[in-house]
C-alpha positions as MATLAB code, in Angstrom:
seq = 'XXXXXXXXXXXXXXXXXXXXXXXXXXXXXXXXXXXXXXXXXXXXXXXXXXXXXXXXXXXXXXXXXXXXXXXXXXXXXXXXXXXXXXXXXXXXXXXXXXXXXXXXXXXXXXXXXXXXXXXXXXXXXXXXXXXXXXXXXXXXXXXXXXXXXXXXXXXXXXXXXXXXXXXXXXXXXXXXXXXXXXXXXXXXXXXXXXXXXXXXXXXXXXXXXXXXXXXXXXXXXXXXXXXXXXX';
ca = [
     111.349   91.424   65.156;
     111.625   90.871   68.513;
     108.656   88.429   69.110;
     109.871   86.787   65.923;
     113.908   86.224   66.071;
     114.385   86.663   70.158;
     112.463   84.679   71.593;
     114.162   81.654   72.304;
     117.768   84.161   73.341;
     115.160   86.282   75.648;
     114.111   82.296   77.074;
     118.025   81.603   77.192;
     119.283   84.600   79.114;
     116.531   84.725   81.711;
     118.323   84.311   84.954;
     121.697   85.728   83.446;
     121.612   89.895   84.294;
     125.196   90.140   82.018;
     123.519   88.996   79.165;
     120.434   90.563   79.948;
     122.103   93.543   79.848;
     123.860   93.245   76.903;
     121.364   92.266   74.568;
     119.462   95.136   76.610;
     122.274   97.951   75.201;
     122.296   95.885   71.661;
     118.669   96.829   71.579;
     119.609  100.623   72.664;
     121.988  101.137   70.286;
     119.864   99.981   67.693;
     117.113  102.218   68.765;
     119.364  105.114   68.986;
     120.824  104.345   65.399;
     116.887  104.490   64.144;
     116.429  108.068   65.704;
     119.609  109.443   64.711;
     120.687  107.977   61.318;
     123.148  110.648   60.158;
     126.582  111.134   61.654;
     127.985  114.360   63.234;
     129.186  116.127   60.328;
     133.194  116.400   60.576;
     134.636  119.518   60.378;
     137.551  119.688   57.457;
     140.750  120.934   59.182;
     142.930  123.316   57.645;
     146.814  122.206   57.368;
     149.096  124.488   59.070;
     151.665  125.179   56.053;
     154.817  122.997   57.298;
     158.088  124.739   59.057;
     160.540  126.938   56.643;
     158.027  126.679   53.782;
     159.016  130.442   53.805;
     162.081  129.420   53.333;
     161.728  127.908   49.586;
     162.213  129.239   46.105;
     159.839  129.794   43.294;
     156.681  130.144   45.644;
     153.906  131.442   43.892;
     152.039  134.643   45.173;
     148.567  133.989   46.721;
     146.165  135.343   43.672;
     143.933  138.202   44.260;
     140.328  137.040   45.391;
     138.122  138.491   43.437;
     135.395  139.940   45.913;
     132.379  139.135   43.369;
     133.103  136.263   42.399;
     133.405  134.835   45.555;
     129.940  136.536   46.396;
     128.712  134.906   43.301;
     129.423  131.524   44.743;
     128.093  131.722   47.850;
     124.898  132.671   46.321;
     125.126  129.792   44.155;
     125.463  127.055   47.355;
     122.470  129.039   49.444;
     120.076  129.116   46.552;
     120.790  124.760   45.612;
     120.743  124.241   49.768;
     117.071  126.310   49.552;
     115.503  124.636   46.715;
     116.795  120.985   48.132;
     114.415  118.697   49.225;
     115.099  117.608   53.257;
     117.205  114.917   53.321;
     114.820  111.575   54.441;
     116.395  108.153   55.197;
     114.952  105.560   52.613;
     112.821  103.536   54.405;
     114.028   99.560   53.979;
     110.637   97.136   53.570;
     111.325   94.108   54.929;
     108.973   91.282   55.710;
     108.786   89.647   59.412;
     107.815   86.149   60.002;
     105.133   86.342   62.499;
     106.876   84.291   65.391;
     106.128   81.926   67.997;
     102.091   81.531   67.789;
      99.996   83.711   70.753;
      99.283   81.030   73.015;
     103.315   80.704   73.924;
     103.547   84.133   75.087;
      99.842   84.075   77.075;
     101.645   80.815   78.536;
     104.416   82.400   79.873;
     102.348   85.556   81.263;
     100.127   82.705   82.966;
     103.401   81.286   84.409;
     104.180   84.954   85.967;
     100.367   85.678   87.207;
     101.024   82.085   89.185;
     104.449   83.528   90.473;
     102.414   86.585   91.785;
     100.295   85.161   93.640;
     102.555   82.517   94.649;
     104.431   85.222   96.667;
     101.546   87.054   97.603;
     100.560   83.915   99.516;
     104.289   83.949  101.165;
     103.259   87.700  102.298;
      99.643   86.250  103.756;
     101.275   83.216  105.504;
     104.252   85.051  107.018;
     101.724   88.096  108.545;
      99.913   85.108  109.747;
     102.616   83.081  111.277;
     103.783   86.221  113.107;
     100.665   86.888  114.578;
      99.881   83.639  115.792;
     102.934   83.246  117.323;
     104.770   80.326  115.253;
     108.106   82.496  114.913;
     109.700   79.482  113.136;
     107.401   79.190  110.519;
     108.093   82.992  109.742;
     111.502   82.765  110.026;
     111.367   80.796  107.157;
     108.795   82.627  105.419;
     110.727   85.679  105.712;
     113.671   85.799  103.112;
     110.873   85.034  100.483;
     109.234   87.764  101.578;
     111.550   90.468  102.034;
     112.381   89.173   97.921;
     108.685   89.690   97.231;
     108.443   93.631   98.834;
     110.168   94.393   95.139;
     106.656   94.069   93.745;
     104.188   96.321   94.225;
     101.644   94.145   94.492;
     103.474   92.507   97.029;
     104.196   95.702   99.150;
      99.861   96.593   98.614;
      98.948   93.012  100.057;
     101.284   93.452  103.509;
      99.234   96.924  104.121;
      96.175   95.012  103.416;
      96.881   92.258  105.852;
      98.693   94.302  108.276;
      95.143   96.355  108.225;
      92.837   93.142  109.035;
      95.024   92.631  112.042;
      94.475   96.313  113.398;
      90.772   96.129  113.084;
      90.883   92.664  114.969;
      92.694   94.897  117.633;
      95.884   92.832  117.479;
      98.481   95.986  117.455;
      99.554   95.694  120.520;
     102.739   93.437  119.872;
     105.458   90.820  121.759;
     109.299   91.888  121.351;
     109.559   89.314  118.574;
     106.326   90.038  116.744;
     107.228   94.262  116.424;
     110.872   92.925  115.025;
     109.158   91.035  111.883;
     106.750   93.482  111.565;
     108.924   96.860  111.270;
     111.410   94.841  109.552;
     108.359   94.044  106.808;
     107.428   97.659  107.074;
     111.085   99.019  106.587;
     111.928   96.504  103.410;
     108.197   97.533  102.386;
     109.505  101.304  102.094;
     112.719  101.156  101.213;
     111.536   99.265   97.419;
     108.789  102.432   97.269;
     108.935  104.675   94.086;
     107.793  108.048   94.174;
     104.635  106.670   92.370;
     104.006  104.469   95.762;
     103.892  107.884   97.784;
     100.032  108.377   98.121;
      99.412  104.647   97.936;
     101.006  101.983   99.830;
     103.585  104.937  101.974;
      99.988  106.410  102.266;
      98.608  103.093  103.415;
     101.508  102.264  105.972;
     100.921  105.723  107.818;
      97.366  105.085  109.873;
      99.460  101.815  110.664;
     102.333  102.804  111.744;
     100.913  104.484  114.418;
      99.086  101.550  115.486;
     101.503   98.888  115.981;
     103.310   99.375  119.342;
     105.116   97.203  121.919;
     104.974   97.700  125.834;
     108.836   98.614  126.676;
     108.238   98.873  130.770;
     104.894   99.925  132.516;
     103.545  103.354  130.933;
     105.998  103.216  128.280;
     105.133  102.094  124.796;
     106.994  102.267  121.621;
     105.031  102.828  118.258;
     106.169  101.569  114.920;
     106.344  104.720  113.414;
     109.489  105.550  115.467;
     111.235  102.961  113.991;
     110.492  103.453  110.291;
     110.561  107.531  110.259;
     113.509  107.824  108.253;
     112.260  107.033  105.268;
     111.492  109.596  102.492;
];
């Protein structure tokens, strides 16, 4: 129903989180209603008999229960509850119109694969600019790419490239240089899930003890110090 009825809404709202998000608990409710269909069953209440209805004339005694018959009832409601058959919702058949045809929604996941590695190639040239020294460039670069660290593949292509430049012995960094880089490695961490623990956290380790800066003679600072915080 979805694919069929939403898809031009979904197109709409893309951009707007409010109505994302509505249309997002519309949905919820809707699934919620499908998994619980019957109600809380509501308790009758018994009336408390009203003030100085002691009070009034001609009240009838409370008959005598009879203890059997009462027995016999209860019986009578346990055996029918036994021999009922479960209670199923009745399923409603409805037909769906099959929706926008195939190639609109491979379209649109084409347009997102092109985003990806649109940004991926804002990680690559930012890494790149850094290293080479053109801190304008990367200053530029580097909003994009601290917007981009919310992907994952994002976050596994700056370990990658970070990696090329420790094998080409290039750790050893300017002031500037270790700024953009723990800053990379700091937004890289903080967007981690648990399920990034023994991949790209994994990944950043061997390099975070690699990247350094020379403070004064015989003192350098590793990257690791910097970005140790982090779960």
């Amino acid at each position: 129903q979805l694919v069929a009825y939403e898809v031009k809404r979904m197109r709409a709202e893309e951009g707007n989180k409010q109505k994302i998000l509505r249309h997002i608990k519309e949905l919820a409710e809707k699934l919620y209603k499908n998994e619980n269909p019957y109600p809380a069953v509501t308790m009758h209440k018994v009336q408390k008999p009203t003030e100085g209805c002691h009070l009034r004339l001609h009240q009838k005694p409370f008959p005598r229960l009879d203890e059997g018959t009462v027995q016999w009832i209860i019986d009578q409601a346990t055996a029918k509850l036994q021999t009922a058959p479960p209670a199923v919702k009745a399923e409603k058949k409805c037909m769906v119109p099959s929706g926008p045809p195939i190639a609109a929604i491979l379209e649109r996941n084409g347009n997102a694969l092109a985003n990806s590695a649109r940004r991926l190639e804002v990680v690559r040239n930012c890494i790149s600019y850094v290293f080479e020294n053109k801190m304008l460039e990367a200053k530029k670069l580097f909003p994009a790419v601290l917007r981009a660290m919310k992907g994952r593949a994002a976050r596994h292509c700056l370990t990658q490239e970070l990696h090329l430049h420790v094998q080409q012995n290039r750790a050893v960094l300017d002031h500037q240089q270790f700024d953009f880089v723990i800053r990379m490695m700091n937004c890289c961490l903080q967007d981690c899930t648990a399920m990034d623990e023994h991949g790209i956290a994994a990944a950043l380790l061997p390099l975070v003890t690699a990247f350094c800066r020379k403070l004064s003679p015989g003192i350098t600072q590793f990257a690791y110090s910097c970005v140790q915080e982090h779960v």
